[in-house]
N, C-alpha and C positions, 0 to 999 in steps of 0.2 A: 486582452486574453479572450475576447468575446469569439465567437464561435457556432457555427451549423449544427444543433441536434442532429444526429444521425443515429438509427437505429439498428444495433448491431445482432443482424442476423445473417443465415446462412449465404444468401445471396450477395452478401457486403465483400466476402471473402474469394477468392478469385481461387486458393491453389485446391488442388480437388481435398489433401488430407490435413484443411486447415483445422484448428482448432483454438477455443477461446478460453483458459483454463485460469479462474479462481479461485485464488489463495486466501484464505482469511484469518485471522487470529489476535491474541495479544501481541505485547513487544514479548522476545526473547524467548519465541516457540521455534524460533529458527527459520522464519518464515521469508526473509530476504534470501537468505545462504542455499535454501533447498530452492526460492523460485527461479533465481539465477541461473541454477547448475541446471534444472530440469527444460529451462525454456534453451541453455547449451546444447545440452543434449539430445533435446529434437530440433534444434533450428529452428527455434519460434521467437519471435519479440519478447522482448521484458520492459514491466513498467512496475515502479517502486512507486505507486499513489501517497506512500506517507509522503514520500520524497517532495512532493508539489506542496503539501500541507506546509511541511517544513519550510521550503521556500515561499510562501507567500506569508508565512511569518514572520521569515528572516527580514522580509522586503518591509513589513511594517516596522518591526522592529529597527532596523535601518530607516525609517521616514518620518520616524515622530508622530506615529498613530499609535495611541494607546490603547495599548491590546487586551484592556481590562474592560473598554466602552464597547460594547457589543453594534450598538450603530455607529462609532466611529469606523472599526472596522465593516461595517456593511460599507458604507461611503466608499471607500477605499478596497474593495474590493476589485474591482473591474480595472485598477491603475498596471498594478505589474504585469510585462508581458513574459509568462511561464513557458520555457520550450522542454521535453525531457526528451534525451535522447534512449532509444529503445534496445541498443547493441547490448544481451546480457554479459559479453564479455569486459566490454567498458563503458556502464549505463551513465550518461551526462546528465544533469539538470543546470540551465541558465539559466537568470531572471534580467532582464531587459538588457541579454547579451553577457550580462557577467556570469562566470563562473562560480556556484553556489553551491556546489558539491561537498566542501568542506565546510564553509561557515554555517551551513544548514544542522551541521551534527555537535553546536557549541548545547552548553548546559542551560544556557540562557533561551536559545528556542526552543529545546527539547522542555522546559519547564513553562513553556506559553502557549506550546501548539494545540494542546486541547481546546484552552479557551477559542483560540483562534479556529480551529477548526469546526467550534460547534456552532457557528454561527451560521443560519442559514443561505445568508447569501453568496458566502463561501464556499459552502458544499455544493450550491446550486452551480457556481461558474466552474470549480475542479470538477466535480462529476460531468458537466458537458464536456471541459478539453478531454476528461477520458474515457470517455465513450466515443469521440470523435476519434483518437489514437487506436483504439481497440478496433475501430471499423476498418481502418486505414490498413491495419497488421493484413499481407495478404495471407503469410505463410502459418499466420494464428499470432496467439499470445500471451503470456502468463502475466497474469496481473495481481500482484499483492496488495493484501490493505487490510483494511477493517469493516468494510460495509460494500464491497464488491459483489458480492453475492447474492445479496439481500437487495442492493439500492443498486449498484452502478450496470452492474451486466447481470439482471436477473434473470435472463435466458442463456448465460453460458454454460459450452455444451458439459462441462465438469465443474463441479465445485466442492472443495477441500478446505473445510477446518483444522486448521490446525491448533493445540492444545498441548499444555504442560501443568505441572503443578510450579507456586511460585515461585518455591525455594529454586526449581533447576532452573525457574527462567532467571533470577536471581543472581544465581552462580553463572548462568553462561552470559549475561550484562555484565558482570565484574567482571568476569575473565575479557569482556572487552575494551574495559576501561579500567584501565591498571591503576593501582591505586584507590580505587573507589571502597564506600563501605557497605560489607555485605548485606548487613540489617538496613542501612538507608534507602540502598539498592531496592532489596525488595517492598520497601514501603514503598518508595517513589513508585515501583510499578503499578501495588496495587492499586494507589490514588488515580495511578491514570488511567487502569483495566474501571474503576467505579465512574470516576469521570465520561469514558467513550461508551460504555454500558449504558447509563444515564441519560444521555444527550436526548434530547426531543426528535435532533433531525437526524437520520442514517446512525442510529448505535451499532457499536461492536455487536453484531451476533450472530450467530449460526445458521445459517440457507435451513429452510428445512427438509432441502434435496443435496445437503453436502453432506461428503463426507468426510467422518470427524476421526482425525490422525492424534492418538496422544506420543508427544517425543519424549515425555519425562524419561523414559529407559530406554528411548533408540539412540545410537549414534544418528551425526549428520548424514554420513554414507545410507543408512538404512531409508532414514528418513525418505532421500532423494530416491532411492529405487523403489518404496513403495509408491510413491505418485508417478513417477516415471511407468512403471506397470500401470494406474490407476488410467494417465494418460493414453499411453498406449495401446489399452482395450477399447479406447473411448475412438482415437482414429482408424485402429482396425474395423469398428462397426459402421465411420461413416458412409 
């Protein structure tokens, strides 16, 4: 998975009204559904950064590295090779060719990836492939995650926090997982909102030049055209 630093600035980007646009938030602010539809909507690249998190858990989890030993996974970091595909109409992620798109989203990674993501030399190798991906975007690209703004693209030309209170983020994780419990639901959130807050390397938090979106009382729809306008002023000035 190793990889060329490259510095993603103005000059990286080839089309004249490229733009690099930063989404950041908890789980369940709506923060996949609105970056999708927005990088659609202008024709720009999509990259789901949990999405690599996920996969490179999956990949240990699958290989018998215990993802409780912090230097086991350092060792084993640099093994998987991570491809994500960028099309926000049908975003792919691979890991050494396989298809990972689904087993990525079992209960079993979603309840590891923290651990596994706080480890530094895992933030170190995902944040180079996506800094390297983000260069590469010629047309731009909307990147989601939780430390994009702060850590991975902190000269991108827009950046948007996004925010809810937990009950709605809560309720819109249940309504994705039918059958789930609402009260566990939102425990399990907050445990992981304390967990990525917490971390020593790249925590969950707010650019202190983004702007902070709350969805508790928007619909999706709304959501999506306030950054779409947020966007759009932002390419109109380049």
């Amino acid at each position: 998975m190793s990889t060329t630093v490259e510095t993603v600035s103005a000059a990286a980007r080839t089309a004249p009204a490229a733009v690099i646009v930063a989404i950041d938030g908890p789980s369940g602010t709506g923060k996949s559904s609105t970056s999708k539809a927005v990088a659609a909507q202008l024709g720009l690249s999509y990259l789901d950064t949990g999405a690599q998190y996920r996969a490179i858990t999956w990949w240990m989890l699958n290989n018998g590295i215990d993802v409780d030993d912090a230097a086991e996974i350092a060792m084993a970091a640099a093994k998987p090779f991570i491809v994500s595909g960028t099309d926000p109409s049908a975003p792919t992620i691979t890991v050494d060719g396989e298809d990972a798109s689904g087993p990525i989203r079992t209960q079993e990674v979603t309840s590891k990836v923290s651990a596994v993501s706080a480890v530094p030399e895992v933030r170190a190798l995902i944040t180079e492939l996506q800094r390297t991906i983000a260069a590469e975007a010629e047309r731009g690209i909307v990147v989601e995650g939780r430390d994009i703004g702060t850590t991975v693209l902190p000269d991108a030309d827009i950046k948007i926090f996004l925010t809810a209170s937990a009950a709605a983020r809560a309720a819109r994780r249940s309504g994705e997982l039918k059958g789930s419990d609402l009260a566990a639901t939102q425990e399990a959130l907050v445990k992981r909102d304390a967990a990525d807050s917490g971390r020593k390397t790249s925590p969950l938090a707010k650019a202190g030049d983004a702007v902070e979106v709350d969805t508790t009382d928007l619909t999706l729809t709304q959501v999506i055209e306030c950054v779409v306008t947020l966007v759009g002023e932002k390419q109109a000035a380049k």
